[in-house]
N, C-alpha and C positions, 0 to 999 in steps of 0.2 A: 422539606422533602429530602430525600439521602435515595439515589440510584446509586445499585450494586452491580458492578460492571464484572461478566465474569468471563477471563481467558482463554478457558478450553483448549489451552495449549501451549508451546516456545515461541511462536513466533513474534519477531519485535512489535508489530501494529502500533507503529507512532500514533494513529487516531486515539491511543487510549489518552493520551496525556492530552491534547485538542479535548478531547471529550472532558476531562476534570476541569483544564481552565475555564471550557463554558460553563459548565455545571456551576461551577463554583461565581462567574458574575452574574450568573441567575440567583445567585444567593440561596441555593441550592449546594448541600454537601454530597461527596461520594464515594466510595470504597472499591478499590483495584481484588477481584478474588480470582486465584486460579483454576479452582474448580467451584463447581456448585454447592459443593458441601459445608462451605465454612461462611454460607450464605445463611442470615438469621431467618426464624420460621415466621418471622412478622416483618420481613421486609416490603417495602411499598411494591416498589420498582427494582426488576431485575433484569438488566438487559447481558443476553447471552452473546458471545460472538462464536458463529458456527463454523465448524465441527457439529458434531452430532450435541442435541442437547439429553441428557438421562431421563427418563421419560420416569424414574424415580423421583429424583430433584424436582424435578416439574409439578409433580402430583404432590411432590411436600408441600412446591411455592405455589399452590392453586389459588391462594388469597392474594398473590401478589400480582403489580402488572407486567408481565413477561410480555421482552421485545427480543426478537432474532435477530440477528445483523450478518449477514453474507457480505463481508468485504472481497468474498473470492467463491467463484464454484469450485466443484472439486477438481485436484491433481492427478495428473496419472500415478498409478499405474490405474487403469478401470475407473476411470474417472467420470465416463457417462452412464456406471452401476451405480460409485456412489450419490452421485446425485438425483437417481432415480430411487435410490432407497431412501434418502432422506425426505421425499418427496412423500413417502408414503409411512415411514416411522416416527418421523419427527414429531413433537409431541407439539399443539394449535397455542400459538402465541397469542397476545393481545396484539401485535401488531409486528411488521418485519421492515426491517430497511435489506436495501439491494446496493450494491456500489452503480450500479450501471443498470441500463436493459436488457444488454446482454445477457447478465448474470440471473434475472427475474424469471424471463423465458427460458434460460436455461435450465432453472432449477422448478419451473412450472407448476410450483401449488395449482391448486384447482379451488381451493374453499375463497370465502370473501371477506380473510384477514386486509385489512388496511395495511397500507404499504407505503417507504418511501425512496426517494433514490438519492443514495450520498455519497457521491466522487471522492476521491481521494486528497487531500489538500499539503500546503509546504509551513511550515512556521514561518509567521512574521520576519523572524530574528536570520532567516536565509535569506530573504530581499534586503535585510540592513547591508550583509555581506558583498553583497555584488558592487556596490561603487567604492568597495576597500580598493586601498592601492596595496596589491599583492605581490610578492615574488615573483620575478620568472619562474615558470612552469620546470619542474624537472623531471618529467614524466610524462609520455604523450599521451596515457589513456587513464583515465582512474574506472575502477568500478565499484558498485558499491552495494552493499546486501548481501541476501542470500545467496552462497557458494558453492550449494550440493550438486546445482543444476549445471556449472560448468563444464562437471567431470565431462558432461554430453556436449561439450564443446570445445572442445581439447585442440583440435585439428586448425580453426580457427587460432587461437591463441599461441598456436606455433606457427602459423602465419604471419602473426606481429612479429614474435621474435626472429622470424626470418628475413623480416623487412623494417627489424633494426627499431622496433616501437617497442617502446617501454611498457611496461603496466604496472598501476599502483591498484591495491586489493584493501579495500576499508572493509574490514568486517571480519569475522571468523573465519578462519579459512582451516577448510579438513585435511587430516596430515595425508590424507589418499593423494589430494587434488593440488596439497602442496609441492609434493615427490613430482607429481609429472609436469609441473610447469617449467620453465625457461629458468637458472640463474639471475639472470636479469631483475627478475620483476619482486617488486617492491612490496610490502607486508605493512601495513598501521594498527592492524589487530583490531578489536571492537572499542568503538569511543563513544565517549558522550556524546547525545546529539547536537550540544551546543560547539562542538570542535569538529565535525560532521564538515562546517563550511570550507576551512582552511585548508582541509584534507583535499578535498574536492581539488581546489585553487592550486595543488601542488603541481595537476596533468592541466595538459593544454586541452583536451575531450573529454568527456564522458561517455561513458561505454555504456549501451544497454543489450546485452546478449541474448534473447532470449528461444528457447528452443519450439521448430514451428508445429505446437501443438494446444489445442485447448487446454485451460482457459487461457494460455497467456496470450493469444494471441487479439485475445477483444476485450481486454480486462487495462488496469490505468497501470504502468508503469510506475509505480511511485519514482522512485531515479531516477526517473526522466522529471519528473516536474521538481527534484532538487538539483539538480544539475543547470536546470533550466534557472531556477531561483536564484542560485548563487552567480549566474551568468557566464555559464557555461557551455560552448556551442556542443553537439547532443552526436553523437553517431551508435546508429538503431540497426537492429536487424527488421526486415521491413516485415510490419502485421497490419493487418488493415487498421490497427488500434492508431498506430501513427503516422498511418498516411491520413486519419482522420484530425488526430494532432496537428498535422503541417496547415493541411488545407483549412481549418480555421484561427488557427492563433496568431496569422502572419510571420510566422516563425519557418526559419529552414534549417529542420535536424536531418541530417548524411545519411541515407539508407544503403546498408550494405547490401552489395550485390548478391542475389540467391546462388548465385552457380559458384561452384570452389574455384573453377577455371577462371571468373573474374574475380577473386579476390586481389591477384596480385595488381592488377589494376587499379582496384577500387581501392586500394592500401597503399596507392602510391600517388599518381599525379592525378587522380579522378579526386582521391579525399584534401589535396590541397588546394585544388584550383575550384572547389567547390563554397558558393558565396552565402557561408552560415549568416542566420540568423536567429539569436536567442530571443525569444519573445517576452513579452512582460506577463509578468505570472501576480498581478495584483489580484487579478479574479479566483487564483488558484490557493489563494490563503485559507486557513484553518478556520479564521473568523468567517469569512463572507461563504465557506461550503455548510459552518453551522447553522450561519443563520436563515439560510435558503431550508432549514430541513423543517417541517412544517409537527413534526414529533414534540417540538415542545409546546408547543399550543394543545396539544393532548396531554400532556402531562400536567402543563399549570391546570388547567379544567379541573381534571384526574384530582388536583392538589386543595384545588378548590372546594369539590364534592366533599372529601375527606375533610375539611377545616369544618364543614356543615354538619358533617355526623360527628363529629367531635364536640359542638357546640351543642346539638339536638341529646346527645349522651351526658352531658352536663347538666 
């Protein structure tokens, strides 16, 4: 069997590469496509990651078995339009995964498509990283990913540089959001995910900034669970996502204070005298979120049926 995994978009989604290495010790092959189009007309299995899927493409791959995957509801700007419209143009899969429940409810199909729910996971090779013996830190904050969403966090961010915290920026960073940051703060540019850890290892925190608006506020952090992986203590802007975090993984990530009025507090002797704890993130691996997903037991069947018409057409 060969699933055709198709990106619909830029964004990094490490799940894709988790997705190959299972596929592949299923003994199962697979092809990375950015759009649908360069998807063959005899493809078994195509699983789309949404965005919107072409309800063109769709109707080519009507032979195929088409999975949806919502690792995210939509982004603002009009973010509870688009997902009421994909709710009712979206073209009826064989079946949908959801990152969360959040997200399932949120985007509320109505028909009696089969569903699953698959959280977001860390590579192996980021829990090897955590018992390195590493440098002192030379940087008190790292952040890491997506950088468009800072611009709306600006204010914050001169916060740090006003009370002398450093920031180190792993990822793309836009020449807009470069111009208004601090001198100060540090640039690594986009790396392999295999040098992802060491990056990390260079700040004494990890940063997760995020702005308080659906979806990020009920959705998984990814950088929070790499941060956490490489053993990293966590400071959060507080969403009920990670006060859900705290309260089960015996973990204590630093929530920043909501009011501006307490940040210079919360930036100073409230975030030192504060008794982190990085939690063990064995559950949170790439292996054990695959193999809780219960999609592949539909597809070996799926693989099976097909081995039968194949022999029955012989």
């Amino acid at each position: 069997m060969k699933l055709h995994f198709v990106r619909n978009g830029p964004s990094a989604m490490p799940e894709l590469a988790a997705y190959a290495a299972y596929v592949a010790q299923l003994g199962w092959s697979s092809q990375i496509h950015a759009n649908g189009a360069s998807v063959p007309d005899d493809a078994q299995v195509v699983w789309w990651f949404c965005g919107r899927v072409p309800a063109r493409e769709a109707q080519r791959l009507a032979r195929s078995f088409q999975i949806h995957e919502y690792a995210s509801a939509s982004v603002p700007p009009l973010a509870w339009l688009k997902d009421r419209l994909k709710r009712h143009i979206q073209p009826l899969p064989q079946y949908r995964v959801f990152q969360n429940t959040w997200v399932e409810q949120r985007l509320g199909f109505r028909d009696r498509t089969p569903y699953a729910l698959r959280d977001m996971g860390v590579p192996e090779d980021f829990l090897a990283a955590r018992d390195q013996d590493w440098p002192e830190p030379t940087f008190d904050f790292v952040y890491l990913g997506e950088m468009s969403r800072l611009l709306g966090l600006l204010p914050f961010l001169n916060t740090l540089a006003q009370h002398q915290r450093r920031l180190l920026l792993v990822g793309e960073v836009p020449e807009r959001l470069r111009r208004a940051l601090p001198p100060e703060t540090g640039y690594s540019g986009r790396v392999p995910q295999s040098e992802v850890p060491a990056q990390l290892r260079r700040a004494r925190w990890g940063l997760n900034l995020l702005p308080d608006a659906e979806p990020y506020r009920h959705q998984t952090p990814t950088k929070v669970l790499e941060y956490c992986a490489v053993g990293l203590p966590v400071v959060s802007t507080d969403t009920p996502w990670m006060q859900r975090f705290n309260a089960r993984s015996d973990g204590r990530c630093y929530l920043i204070p909501p009011r501006v009025s307490d940040w210079a507090q919360g930036l100073g002797e409230a975030l030192l005298a504060y008794p982190f704890v990085v939690p063990d993130m064995q559950d949170w691996t790439w292996t054990r979120r695959l193999d809780s997903l219960p999609l592949w037991t539909v597809l070996a069947r799926l693989r099976q049926d097909a081995q039968g018409c194949w022999r029955e057409a012989a």
